[in-house]
N, CA and C atoms as an extended XYZ file, in Angstrom:
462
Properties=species:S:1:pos:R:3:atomname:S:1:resname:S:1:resid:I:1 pbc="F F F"
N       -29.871        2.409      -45.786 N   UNK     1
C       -30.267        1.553      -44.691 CA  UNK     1
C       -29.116        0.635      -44.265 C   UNK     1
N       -28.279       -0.102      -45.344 N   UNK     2
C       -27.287       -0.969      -44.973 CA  UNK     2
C       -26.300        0.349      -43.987 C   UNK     2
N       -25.903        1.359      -44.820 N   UNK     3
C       -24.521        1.842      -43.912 CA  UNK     3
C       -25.117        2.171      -42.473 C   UNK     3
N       -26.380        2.493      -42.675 N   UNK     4
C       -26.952        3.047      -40.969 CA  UNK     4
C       -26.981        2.072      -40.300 C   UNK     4
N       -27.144        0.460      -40.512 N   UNK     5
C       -27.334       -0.711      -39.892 CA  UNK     5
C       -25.335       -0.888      -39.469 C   UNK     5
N       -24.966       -0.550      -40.543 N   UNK     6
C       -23.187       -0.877      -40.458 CA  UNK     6
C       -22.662        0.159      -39.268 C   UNK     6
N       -23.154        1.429      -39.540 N   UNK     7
C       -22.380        2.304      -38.301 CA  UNK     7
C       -22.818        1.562      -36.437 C   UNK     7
N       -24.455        1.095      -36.817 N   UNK     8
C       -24.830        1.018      -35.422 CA  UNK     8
C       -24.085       -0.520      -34.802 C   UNK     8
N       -23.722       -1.340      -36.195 N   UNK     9
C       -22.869       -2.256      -35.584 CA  UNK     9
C       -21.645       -2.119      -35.001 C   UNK     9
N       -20.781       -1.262      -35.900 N   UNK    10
C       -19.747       -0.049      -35.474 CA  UNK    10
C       -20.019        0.221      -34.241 C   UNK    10
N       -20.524        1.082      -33.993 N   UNK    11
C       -21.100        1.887      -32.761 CA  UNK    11
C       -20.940        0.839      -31.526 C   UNK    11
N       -21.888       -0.541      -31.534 N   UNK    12
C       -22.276       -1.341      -30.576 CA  UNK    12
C       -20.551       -1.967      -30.407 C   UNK    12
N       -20.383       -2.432      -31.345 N   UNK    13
C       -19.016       -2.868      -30.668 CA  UNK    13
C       -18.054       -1.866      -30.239 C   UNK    13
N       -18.309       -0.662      -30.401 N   UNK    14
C       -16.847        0.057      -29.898 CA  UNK    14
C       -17.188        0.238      -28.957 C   UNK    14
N       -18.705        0.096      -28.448 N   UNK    15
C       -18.967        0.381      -26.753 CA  UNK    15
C       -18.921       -0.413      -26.056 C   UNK    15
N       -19.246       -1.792      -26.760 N   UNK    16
C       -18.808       -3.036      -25.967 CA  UNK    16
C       -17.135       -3.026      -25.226 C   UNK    16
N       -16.720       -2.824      -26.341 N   UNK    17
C       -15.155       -2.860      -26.292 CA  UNK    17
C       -14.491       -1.887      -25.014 C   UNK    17
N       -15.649       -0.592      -25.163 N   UNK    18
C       -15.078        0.129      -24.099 CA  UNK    18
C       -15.429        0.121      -22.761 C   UNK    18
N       -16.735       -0.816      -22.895 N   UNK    19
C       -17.279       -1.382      -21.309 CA  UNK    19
C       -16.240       -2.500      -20.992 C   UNK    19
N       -16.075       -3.265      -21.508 N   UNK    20
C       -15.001       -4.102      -20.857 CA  UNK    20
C       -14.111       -3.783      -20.370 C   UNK    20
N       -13.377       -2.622      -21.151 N   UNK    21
C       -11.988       -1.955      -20.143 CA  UNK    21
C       -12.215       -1.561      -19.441 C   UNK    21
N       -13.565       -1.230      -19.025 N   UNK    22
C       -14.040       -0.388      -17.676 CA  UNK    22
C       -14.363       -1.162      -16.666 C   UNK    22
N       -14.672       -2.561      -16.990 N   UNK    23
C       -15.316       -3.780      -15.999 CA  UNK    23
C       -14.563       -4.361      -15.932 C   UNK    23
N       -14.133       -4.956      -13.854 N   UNK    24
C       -13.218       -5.238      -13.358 CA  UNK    24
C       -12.849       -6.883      -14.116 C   UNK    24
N       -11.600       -6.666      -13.997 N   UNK    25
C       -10.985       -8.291      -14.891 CA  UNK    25
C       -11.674       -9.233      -13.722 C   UNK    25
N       -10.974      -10.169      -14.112 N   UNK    26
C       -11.788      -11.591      -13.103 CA  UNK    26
C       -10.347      -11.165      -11.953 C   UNK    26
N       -10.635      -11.932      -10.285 N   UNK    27
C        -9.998      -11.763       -9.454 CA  UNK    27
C        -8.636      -11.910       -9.336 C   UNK    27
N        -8.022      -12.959      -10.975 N   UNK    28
C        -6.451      -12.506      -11.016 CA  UNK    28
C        -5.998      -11.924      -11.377 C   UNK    28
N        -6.435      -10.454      -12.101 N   UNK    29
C        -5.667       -9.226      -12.275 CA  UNK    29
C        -6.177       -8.139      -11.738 C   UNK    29
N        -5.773       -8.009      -10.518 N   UNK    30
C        -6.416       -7.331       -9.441 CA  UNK    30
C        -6.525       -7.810       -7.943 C   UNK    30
N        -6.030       -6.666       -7.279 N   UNK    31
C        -5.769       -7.129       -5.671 CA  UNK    31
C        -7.038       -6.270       -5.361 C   UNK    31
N        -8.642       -7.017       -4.992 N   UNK    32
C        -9.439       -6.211       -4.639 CA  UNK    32
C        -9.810       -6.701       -3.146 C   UNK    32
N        -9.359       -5.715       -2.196 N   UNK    33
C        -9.314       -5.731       -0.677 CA  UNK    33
C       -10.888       -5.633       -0.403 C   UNK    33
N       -11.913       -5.290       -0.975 N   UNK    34
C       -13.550       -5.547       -0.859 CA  UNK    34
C       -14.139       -6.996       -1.247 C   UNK    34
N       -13.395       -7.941       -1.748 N   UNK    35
C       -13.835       -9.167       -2.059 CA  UNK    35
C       -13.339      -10.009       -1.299 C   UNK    35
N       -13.892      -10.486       -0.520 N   UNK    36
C       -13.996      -11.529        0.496 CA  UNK    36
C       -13.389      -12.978        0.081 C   UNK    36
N       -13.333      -13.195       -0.610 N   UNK    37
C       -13.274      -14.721       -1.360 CA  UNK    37
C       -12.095      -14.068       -1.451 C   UNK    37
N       -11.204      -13.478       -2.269 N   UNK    38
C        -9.448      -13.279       -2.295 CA  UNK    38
C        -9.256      -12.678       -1.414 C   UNK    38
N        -9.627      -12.169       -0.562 N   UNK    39
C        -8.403      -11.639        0.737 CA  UNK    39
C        -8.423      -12.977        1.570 C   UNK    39
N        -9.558      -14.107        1.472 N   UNK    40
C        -9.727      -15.226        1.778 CA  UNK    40
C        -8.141      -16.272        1.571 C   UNK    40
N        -9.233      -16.140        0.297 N   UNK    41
C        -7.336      -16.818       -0.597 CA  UNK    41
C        -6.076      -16.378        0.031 C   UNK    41
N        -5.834      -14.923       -0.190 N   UNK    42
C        -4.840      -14.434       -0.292 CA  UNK    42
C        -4.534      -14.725        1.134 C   UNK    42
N        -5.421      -14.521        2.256 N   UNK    43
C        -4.764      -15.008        3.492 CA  UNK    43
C        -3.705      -16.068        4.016 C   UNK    43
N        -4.869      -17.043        3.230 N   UNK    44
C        -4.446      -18.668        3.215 CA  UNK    44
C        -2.686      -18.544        2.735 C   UNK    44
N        -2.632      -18.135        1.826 N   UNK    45
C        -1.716      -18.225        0.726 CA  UNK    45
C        -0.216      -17.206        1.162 C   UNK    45
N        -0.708      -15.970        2.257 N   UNK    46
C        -0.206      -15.351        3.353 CA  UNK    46
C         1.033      -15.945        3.571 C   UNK    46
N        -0.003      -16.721        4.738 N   UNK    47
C         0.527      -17.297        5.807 CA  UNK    47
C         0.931      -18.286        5.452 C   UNK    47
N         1.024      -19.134        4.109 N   UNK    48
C         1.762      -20.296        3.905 CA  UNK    48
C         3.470      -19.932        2.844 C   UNK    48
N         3.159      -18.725        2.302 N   UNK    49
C         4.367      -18.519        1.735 CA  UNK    49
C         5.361      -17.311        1.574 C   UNK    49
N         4.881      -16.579        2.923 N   UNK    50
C         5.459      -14.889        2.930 CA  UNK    50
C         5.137      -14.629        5.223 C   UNK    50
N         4.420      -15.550        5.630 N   UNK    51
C         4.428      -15.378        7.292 CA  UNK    51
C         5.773      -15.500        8.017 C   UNK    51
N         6.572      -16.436        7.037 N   UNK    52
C         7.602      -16.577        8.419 CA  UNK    52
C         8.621      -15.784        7.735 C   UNK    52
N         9.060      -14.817        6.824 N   UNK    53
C         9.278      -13.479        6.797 CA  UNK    53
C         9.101      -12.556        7.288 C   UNK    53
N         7.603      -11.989        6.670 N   UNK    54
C         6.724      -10.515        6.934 CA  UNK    54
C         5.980      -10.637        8.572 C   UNK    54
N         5.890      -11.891        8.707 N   UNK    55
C         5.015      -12.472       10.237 CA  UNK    55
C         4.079      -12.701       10.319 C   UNK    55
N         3.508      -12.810       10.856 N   UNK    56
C         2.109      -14.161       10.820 CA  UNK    56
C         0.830      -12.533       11.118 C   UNK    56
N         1.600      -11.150       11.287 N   UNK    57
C         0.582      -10.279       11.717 CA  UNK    57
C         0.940       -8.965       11.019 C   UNK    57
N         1.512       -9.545       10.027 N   UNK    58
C         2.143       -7.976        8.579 CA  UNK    58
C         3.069       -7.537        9.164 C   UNK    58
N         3.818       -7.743       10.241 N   UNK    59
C         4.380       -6.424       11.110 CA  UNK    59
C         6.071       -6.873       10.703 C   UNK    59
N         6.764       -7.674        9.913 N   UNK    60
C         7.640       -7.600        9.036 CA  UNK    60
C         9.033       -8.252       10.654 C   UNK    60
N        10.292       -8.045       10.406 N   UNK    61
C        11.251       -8.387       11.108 CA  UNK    61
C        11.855       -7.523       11.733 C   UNK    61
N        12.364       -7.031       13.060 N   UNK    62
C        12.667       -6.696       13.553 CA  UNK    62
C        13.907       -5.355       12.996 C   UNK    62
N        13.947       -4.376       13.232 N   UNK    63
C        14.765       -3.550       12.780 CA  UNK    63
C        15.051       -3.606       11.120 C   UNK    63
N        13.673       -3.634       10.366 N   UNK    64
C        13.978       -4.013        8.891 CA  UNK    64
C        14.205       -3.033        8.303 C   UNK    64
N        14.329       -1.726        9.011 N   UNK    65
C        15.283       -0.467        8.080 CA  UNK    65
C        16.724       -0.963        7.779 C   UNK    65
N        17.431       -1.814        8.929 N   UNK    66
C        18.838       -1.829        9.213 CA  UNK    66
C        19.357       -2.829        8.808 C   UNK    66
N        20.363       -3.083        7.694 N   UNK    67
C        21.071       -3.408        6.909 CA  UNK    67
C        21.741       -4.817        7.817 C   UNK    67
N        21.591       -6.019        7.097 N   UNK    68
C        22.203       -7.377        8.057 CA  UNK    68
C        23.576       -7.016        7.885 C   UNK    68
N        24.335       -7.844        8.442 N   UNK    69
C        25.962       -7.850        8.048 CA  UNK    69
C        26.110       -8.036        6.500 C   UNK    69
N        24.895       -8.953        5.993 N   UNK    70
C        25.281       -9.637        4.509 CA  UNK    70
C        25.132       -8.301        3.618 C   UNK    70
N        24.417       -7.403        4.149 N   UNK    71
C        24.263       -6.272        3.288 CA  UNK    71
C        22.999       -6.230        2.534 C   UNK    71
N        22.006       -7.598        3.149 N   UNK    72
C        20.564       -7.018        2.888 CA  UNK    72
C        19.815       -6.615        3.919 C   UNK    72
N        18.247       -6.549        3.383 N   UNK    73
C        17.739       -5.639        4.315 CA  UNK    73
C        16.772       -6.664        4.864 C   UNK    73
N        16.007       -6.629        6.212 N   UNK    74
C        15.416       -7.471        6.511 CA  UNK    74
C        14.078       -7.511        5.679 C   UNK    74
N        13.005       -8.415        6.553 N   UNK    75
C        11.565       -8.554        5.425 CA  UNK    75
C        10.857       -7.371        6.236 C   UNK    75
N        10.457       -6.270        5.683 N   UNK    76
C         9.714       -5.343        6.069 CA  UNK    76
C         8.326       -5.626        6.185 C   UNK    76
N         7.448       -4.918        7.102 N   UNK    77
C         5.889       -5.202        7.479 CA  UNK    77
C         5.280       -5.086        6.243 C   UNK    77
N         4.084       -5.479        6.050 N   UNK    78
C         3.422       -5.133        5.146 CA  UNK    78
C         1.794       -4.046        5.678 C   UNK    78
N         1.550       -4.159        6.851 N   UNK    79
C         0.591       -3.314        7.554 CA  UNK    79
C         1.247       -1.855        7.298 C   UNK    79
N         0.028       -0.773        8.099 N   UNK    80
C         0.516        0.466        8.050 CA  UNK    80
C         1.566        0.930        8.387 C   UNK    80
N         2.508        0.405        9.126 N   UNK    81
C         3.838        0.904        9.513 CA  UNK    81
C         4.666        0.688        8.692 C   UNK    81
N         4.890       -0.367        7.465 N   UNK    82
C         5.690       -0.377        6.578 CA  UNK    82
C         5.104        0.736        5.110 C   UNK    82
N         6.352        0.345        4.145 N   UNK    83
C         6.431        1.289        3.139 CA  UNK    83
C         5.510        0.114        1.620 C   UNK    83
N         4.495       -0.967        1.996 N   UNK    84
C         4.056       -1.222        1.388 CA  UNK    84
C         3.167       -0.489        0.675 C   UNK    84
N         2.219        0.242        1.313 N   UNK    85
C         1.480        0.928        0.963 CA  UNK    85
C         1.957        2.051        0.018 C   UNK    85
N         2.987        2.332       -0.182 N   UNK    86
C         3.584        3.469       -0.854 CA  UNK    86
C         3.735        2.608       -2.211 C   UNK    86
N         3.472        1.954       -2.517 N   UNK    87
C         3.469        1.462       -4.115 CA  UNK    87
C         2.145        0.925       -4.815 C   UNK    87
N         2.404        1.343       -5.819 N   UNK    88
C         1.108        1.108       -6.865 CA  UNK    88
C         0.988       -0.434       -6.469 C   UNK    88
N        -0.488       -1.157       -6.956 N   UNK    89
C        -0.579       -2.740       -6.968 CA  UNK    89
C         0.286       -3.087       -7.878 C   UNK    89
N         0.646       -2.946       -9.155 N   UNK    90
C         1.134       -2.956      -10.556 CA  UNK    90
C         2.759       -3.468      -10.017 C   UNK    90
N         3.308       -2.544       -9.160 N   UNK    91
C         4.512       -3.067       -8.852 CA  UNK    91
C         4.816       -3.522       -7.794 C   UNK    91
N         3.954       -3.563       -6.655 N   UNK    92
C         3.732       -5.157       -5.835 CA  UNK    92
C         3.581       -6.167       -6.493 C   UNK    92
N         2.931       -6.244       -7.298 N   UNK    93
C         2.869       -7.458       -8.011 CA  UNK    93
C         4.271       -8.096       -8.734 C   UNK    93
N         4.651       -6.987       -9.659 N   UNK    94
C         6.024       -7.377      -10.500 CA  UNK    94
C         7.393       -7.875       -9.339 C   UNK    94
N         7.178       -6.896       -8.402 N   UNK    95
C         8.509       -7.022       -7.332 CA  UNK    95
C         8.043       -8.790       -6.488 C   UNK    95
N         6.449       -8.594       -6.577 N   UNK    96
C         6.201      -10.416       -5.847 CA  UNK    96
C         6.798      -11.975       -6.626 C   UNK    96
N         6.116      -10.803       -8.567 N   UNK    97
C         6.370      -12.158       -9.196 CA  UNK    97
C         7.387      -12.373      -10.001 C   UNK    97
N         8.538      -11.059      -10.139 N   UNK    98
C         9.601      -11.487      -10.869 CA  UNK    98
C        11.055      -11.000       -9.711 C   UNK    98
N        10.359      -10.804       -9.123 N   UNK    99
C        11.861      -10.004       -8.093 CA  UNK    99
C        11.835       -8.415       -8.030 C   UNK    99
N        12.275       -7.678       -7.029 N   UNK   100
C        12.505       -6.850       -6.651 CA  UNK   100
C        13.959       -5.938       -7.429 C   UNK   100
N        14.802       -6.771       -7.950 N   UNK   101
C        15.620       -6.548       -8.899 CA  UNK   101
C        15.236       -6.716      -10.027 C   UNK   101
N        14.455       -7.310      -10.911 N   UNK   102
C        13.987       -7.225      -11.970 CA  UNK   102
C        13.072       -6.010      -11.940 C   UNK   102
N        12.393       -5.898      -11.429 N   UNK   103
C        11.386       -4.622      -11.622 CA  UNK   103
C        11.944       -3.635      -11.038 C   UNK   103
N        12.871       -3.207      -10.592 N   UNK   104
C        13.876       -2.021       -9.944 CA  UNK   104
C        14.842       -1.955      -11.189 C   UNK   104
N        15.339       -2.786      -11.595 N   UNK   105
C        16.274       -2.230      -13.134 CA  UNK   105
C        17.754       -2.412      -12.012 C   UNK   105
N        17.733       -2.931      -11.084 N   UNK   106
C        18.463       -3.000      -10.085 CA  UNK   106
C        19.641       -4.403       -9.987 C   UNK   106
N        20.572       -4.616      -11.333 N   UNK   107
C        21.522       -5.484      -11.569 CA  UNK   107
C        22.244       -6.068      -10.936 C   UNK   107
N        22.219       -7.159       -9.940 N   UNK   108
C        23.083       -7.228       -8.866 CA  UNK   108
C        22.847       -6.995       -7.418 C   UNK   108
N        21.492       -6.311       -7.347 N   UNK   109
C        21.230       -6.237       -5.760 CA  UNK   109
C        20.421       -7.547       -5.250 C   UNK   109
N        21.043       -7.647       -3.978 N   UNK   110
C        20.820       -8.997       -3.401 CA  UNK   110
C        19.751       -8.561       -2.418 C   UNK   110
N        18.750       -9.631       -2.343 N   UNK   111
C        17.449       -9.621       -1.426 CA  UNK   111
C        17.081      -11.407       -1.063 C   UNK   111
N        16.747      -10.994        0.043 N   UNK   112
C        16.190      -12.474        0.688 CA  UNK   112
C        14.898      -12.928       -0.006 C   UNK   112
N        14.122      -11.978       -0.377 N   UNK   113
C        13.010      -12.054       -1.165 CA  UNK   113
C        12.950      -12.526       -2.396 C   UNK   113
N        12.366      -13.809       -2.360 N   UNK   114
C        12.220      -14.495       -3.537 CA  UNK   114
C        11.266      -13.992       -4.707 C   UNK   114
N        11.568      -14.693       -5.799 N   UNK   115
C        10.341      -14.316       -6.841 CA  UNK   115
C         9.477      -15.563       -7.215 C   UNK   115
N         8.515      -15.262       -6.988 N   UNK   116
C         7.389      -16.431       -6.795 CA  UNK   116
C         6.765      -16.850       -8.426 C   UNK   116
N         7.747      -16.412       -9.463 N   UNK   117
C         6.945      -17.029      -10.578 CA  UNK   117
C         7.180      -18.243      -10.839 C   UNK   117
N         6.354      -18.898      -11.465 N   UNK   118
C         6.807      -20.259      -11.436 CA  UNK   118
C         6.476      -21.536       -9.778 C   UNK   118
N         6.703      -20.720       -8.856 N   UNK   119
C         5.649      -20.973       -7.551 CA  UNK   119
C         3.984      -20.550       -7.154 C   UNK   119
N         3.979      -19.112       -7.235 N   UNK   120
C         2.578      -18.945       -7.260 CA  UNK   120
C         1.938      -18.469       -8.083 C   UNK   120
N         0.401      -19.018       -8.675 N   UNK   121
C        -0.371      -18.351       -9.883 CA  UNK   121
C        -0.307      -16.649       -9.671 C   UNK   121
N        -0.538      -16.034      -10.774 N   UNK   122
C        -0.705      -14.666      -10.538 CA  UNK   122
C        -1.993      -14.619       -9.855 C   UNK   122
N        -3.030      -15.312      -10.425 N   UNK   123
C        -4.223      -14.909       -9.468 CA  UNK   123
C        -3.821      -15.123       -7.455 C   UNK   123
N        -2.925      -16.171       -7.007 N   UNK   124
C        -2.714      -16.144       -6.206 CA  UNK   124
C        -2.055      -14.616       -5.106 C   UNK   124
N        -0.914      -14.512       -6.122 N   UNK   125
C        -0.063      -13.231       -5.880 CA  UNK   125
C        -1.369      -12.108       -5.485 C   UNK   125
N        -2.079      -12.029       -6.122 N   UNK   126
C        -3.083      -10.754       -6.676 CA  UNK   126
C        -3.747      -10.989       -5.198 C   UNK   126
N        -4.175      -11.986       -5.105 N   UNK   127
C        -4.973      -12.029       -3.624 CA  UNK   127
C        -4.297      -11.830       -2.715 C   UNK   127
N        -2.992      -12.450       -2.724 N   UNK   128
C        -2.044      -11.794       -1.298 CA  UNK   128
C        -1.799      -10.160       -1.177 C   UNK   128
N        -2.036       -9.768       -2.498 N   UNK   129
C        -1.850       -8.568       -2.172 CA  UNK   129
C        -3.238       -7.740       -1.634 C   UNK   129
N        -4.327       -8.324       -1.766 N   UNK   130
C        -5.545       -7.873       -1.559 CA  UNK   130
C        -6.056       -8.384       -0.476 C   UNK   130
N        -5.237       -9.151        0.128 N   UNK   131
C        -5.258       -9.359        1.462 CA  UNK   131
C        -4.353       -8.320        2.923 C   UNK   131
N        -2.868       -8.320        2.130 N   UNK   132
C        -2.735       -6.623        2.719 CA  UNK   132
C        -3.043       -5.841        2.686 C   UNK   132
N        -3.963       -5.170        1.858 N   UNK   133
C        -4.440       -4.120        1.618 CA  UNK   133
C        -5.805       -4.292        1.933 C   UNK   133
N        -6.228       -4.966        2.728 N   UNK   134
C        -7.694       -5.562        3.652 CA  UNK   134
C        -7.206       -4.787        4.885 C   UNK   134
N        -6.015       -5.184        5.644 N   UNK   135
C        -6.019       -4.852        6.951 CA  UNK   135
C        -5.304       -3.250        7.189 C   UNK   135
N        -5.417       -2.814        6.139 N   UNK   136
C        -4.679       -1.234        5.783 CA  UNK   136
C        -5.665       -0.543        6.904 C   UNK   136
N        -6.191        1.266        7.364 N   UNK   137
C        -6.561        1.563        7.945 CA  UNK   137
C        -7.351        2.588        6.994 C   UNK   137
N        -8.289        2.581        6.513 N   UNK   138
C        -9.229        3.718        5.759 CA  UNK   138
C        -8.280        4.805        4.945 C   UNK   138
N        -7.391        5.514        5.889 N   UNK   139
C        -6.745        6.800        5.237 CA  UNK   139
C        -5.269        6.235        4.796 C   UNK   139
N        -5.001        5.070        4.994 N   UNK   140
C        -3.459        4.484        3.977 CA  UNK   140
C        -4.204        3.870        2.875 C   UNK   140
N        -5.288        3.159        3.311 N   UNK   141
C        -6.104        2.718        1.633 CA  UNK   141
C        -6.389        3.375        1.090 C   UNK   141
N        -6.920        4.496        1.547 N   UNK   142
C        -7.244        5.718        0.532 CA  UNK   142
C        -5.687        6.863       -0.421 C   UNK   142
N        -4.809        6.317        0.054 N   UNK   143
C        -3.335        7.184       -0.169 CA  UNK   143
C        -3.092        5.872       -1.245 C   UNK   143
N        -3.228        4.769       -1.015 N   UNK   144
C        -2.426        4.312       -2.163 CA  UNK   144
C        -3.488        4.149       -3.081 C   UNK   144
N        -4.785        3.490       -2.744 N   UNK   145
C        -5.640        4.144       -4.316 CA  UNK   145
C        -5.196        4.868       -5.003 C   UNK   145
N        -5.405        6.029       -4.399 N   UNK   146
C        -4.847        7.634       -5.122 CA  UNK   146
C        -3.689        6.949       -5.916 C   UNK   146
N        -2.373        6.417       -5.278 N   UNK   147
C        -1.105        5.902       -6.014 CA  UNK   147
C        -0.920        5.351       -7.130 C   UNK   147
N        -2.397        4.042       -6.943 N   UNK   148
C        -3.006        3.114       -8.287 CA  UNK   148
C        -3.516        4.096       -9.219 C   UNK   148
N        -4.443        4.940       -8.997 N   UNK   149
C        -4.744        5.479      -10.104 CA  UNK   149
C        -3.875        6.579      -11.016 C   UNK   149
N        -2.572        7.222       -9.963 N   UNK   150
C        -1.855        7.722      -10.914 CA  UNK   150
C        -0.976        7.415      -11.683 C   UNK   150
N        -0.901        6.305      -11.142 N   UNK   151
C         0.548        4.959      -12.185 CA  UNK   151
C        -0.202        4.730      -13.380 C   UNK   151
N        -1.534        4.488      -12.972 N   UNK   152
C        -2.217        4.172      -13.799 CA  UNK   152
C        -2.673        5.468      -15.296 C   UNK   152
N        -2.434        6.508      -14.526 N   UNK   153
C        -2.467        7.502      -15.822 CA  UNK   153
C        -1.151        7.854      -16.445 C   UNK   153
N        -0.337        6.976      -16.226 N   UNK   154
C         1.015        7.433      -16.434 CA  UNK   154
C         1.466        6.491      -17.413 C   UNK   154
């Protein structure tokens, strides 16, 4: 009777354990573009520390394929016309909160783009990103899902 009482305690916690990894973290680890309250945030938070870059309407700086004289690149859109969407959340996030050279392995490359650690909470970051990925168009949200979940098996 004790070991059958011991396995089902066994049992209960390893399922506990495995429902939690399955149930979404709280709203700062995670850019979720269906929750209203952080694309809220993340708006706010937008337009106060990435608009007069990316623009007050995602659509990024003018000719931001093409290389300044200094030899960086301008602030690219973050809507469907840019190459945001082509990356997992995982490394939007790292490139938001430690730099674009730190998470590129990229020693020495210069970017106008700051790294916001130490400026914005991660839960903040997380909402800005779930705020671009609000105004995405059905079939680019659906392409980088797909993206999240294969980084994610990787």
């Amino acid at each position: 009777m004790v070991v059958l009482l011991g396995a089902i305690v066994v049992l209960l916690a390893v399922g506990a354990l495995a429902a939690y990894s399955l149930w979404p973290q709280d709203a700062g680890g995670y850019a979720n573009a269906d929750d209203p309250t952080q694309v809220a945030l993340g708006r706010r938070v937008y337009m106060e520390a990435c608009a007069s870059c990316h623009g007050e309407n995602l659509e990024g700086q003018p000719d931001w394929r093409v290389r300044l004289e200094n030899g960086r690149l301008p602030a690219p859109p973050h809507d469907a016309t840019g190459h945001t969407w082509h990356h997992p959340d995982e490394l939007l996030f790292g490139m938001t909160k430690i730099g674009i050279a730190a998470v590129a392995g990229l020693e020495g490359y210069e970017t106008d783009m700051p790294a916001f650690e130490g400026v914005l909470p991660d839960a903040e970051i997380w909402a800005v990103l779930a705020y671009i990925k609000s105004t995405w168009p059905p079939a680019v949200s659906a392409r980088q899902a797909n993206m999240n979940q294969q980084y994610q098996q990787n």
